[in-house]
N, C-alpha and C positions, 0 to 999 in steps of 0.2 A: 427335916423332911428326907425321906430313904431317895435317894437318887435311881434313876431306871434306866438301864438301856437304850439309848437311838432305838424307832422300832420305824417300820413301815418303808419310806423311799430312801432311807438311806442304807437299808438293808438293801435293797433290792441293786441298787447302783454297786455295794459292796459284790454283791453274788454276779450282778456283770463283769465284772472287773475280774473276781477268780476263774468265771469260766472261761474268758481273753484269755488269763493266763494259762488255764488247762489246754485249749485249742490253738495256743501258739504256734507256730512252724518255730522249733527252736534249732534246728539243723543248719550251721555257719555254711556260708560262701560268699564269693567276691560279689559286690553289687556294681553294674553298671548304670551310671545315671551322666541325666542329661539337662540342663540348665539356660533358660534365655535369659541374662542379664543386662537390663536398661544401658546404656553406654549416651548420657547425654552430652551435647555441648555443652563445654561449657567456657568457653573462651578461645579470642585469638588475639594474635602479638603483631606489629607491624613496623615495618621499615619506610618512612613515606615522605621523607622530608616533608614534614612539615604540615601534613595533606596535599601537600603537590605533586605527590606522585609522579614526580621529573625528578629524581634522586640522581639522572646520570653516573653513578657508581660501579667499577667492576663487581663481576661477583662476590669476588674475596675479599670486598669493604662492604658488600650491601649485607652479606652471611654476618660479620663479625660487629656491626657497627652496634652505634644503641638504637633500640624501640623507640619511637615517638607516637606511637597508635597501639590505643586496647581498646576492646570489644569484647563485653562480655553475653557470654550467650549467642554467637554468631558463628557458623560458619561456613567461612570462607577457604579456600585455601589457592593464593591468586601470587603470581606474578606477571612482573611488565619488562618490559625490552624498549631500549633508546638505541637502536642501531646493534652494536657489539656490546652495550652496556646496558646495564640494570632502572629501570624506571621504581621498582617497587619488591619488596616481598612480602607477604604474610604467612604468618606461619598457626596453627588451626591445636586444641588439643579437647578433649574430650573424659571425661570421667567415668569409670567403670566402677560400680558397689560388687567385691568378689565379699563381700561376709557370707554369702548366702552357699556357698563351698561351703559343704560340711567337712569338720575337722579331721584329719587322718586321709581325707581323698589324694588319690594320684591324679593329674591332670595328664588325657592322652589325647586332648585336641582342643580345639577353640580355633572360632574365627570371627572375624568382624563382620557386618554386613552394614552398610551405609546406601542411599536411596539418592542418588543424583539428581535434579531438576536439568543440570546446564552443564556441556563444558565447553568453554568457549577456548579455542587454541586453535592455533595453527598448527597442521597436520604435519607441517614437515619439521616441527619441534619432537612429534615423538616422546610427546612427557609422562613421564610417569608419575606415579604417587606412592611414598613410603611411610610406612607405620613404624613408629619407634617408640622408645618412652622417654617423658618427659618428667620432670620433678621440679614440679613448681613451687614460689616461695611458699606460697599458701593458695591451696585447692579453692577455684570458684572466685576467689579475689586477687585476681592476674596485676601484674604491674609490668613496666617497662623492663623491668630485669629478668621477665619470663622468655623475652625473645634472645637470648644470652645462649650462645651454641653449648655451654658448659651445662646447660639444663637439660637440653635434649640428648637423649641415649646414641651410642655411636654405633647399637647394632639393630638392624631391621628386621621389624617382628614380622614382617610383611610389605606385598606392594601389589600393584597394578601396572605392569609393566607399560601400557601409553591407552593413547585415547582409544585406539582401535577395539580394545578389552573391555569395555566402558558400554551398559545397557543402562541409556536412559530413562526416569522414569519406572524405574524398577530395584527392587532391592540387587547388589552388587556382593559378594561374597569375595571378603581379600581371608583367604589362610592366613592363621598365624603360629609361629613354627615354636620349639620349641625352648627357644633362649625366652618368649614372651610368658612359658607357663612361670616360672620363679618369682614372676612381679604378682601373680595369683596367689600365692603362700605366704603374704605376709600382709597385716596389715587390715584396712578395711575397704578398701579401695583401689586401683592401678590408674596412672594419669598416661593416656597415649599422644603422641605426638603426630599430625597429620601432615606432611612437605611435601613438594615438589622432588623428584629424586635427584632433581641436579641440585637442588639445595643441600637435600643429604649427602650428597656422592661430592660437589662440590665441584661440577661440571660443569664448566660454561656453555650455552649453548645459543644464546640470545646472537640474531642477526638480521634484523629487522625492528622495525615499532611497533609491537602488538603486547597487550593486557590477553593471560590465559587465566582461566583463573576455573575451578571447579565449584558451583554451587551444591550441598547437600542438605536434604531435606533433616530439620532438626528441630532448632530455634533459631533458624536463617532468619535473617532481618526479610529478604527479598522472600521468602518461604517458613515462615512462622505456623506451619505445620504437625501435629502430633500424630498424625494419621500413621508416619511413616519414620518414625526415629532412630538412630542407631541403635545399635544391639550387638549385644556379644553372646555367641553359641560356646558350651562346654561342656566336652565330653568329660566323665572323669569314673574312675573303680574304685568301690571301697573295698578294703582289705573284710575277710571275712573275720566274726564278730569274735572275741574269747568270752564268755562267760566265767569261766572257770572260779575267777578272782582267787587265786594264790593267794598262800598266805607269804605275811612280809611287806604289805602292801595295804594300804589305805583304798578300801572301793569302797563307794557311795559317801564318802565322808560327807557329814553332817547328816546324814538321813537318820529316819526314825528307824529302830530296830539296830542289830546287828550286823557291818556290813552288807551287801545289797537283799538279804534275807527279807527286812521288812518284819512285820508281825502278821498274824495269821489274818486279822481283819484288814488291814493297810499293805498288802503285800505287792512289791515292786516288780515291776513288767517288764521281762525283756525283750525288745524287738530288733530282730535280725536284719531290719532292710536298714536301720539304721545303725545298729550297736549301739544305742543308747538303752538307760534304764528309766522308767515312769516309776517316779516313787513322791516319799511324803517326809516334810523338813519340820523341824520346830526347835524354837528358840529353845527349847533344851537340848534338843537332840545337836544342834550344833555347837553347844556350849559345853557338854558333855565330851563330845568326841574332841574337840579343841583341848579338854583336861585332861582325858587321856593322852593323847599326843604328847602334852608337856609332861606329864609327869612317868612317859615312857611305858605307857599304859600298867603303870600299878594303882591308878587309882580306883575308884568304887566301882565294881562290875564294868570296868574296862576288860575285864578276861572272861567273862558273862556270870558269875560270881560275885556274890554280894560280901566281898572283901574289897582290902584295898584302902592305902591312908589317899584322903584328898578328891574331890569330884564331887561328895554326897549331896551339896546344895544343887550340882546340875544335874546330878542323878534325878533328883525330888523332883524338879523346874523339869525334865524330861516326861519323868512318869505324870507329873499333874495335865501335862499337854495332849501328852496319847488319851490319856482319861476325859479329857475334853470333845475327842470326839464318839464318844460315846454315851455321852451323859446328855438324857434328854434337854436338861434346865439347862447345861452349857454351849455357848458357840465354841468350834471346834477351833483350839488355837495350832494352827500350821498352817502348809501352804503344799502344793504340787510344785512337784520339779525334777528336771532330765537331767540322770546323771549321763557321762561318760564324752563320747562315746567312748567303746573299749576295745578298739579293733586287734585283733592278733598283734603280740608285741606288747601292747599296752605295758604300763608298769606303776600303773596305778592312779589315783587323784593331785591334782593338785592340792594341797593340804593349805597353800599360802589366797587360794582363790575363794573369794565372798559368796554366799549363797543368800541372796538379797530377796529381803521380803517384798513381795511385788503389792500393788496397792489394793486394800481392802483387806491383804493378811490383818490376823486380829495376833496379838501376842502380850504377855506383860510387860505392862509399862516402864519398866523398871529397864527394859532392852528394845526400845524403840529406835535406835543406833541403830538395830540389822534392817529397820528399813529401807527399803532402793532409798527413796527421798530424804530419809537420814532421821524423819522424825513420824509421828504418827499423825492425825487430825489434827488441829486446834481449831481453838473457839474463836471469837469477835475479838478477847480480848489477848490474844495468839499462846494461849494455856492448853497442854495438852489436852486431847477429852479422853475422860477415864468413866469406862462404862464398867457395870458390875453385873456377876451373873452365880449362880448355886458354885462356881468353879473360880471364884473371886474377880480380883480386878484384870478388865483387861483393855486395849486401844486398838483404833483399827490405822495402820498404814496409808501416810499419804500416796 
């Protein structure tokens, strides 16, 4: 049977798609953005002999002792006074998601904002509250050894110098300066630590009997609210975008086409507010470009040339894939995917980094390994499912 062209809505999506890229603003500059990031409780540590919260302890034993109290999802951030000595400490941390920093940003602010119900203290205590980091054994499942001063950072992201600073009832803005931007650049997450500042500072200050303690609106046992949750603000610039892609250098690897060139129907988009590229993957085209790499790009039209010892079975496996989405009888074997970003500087791809078939990609079976879930569909009796079409065998991605 003569095979036909795609005709009708996939044309028309395809000619969307070119005139985006015809109508681009492709002129680089620095982007300024701005990010509210969920900042939940998520636990606190405590000092309490026992639940008796009559620890009688100087400060420099009740700071250094062990934890006998966790609470997870609570916070608190409280201490007590027996006269000149300590009744109690608790100590409060909270979890920030920074994934959501896109890659290559400079951070040139942030702060925290947290929503007070109560602070109960004595005025002539003067107490304040310090933001630090903390590095807990394991995020979200706190133990006794998170209240370990060795965990908590010794420099202050921030504070609240005492209660007089303090609008209840209202969200609270604590700046946080910039020894706090570094814990934003790695990682998926930032764990903060919330104290009294004589606990950080190591200040005694206790002269009387009295429990202070700071309630904030979160996952508070006393105030089990979402109305009003922490949050973290961040400013940040992105470096304006290079397109250029120099040679010497791997861009878009694994995409379909020629580096970020694309092919005339499937061609890759680039947008400047982000420095990323919108392009098209397929299990040849990453198999491909993975053979030339190794073979130091002499294999089969690694150089765009139909020479070359070595590649030609992914050569094939590339070109049957592109053909797939063109051909009316077949489903299109590939998948969308953002390369980059490629901000000024860049110097290229990570060549060692996966580009995972997300679920529903359809591919041959033979490479069902590149999907995210590691395998494709299966049936009842847990057997790949291998479906067939004018473009041969193919499975679809769990």
């Amino acid at each position: 049977m003569k095979q036909q062209l795609r005709s009708g809505p996939s044309r028309r999506t395809l000619g969307a798609v070119l005139v985006s890229l015809l109508l681009a603003d492709t002129q680089a500059h620095a982007i300024e953005g701005t990010l509210r990031l969920d900042a939940p409780v998520t636990g606190q540590v405590a000092r309490s002999c026992a639940g008796s919260y009559l620890c009688n302890e100087p400060l420099a034993t009740i700071r250094s002792a062990t934890a006998d109290s966790v609470d997870i999802g609570t916070m608190f951030t409280q201490i007590g006074c027996q006269g000149t000595n300590h009744a109690f400490l608790l100590r409060s941390m909270l979890t920030v998601p920074v994934s959501g920093i896109p890659d290559g940003a400079t951070v040139t602010g942030a702060s925290l904002f947290i929503y007070p119900h109560s602070w109960d203290t004595n005025n002539s205590h003067n107490l304040g509250l310090t933001v630090s980091a903390h590095s807990p054994v394991s995020v979200g499942t706190y133990s006794t050894a998170d209240y370990d001063l060795a965990r908590w950072g010794t420099t202050a992201f921030g504070s609240i110098a005492q209660q007089s600073d303090v609008t209840l009832n209202a969200y609270n803005e604590i700046p946080l300066n910039t020894s706090f931007y570094s814990t934003l650049a790695n990682g998926t997450s930032a764990t903060l630590g919330m104290r009294w500042t004589s606990d950080f500072t190591n200040t005694a200050y206790c002269n009387d009997s009295n429990r202070d303690d700071l309630q904030i609106e979160g996952t508070n046992l006393n105030f089990p609210y979402t109305v009003h949750p922490p949050y973290l603000e961040v400013f940040y610039v992105m470096p304006a975008c290079d397109f250029s892609f120099s040679d010497g250098h791997e861009w878009c690897f694994g995409g379909i086409g020629r580096g970020c060139a694309g092919i005339p129907l499937l061609p890759f988009v680039e947008d400047d507010q982000t420095c990323l590229v919108a392009g098209w993957v397929s299990a040849g085209s990453i198999l491909h470009d993975r053979c030339c790499l190794e073979t130091n790009q002499t294999g089969y039209f690694c150089s765009g040339s139909p020479v070359g010892n070595g590649c030609k079975k992914e050569w094939k496996l590339a070109v049957a894939d592109v053909e797939s989405f063109f051909l009316s009888l077949c489903v299109a074997r590939g998948w969308s995917y953002a390369f980059g970003p490629y901000p000024v500087g860049t110097m290229g791809d990570d060549t060692t980094r996966d580009l995972p078939a997300p679920p529903g990609a359809r591919l041959d079976p033979k490479y069902e390994s590149l999907c995210a879930s590691g395998r494709c569909q299966v049936d009842r009796r847990g057997k790949t499912v291998i479906k067939k079409d004018e473009c041969g065998k193919y499975c679809e991605c769990w």
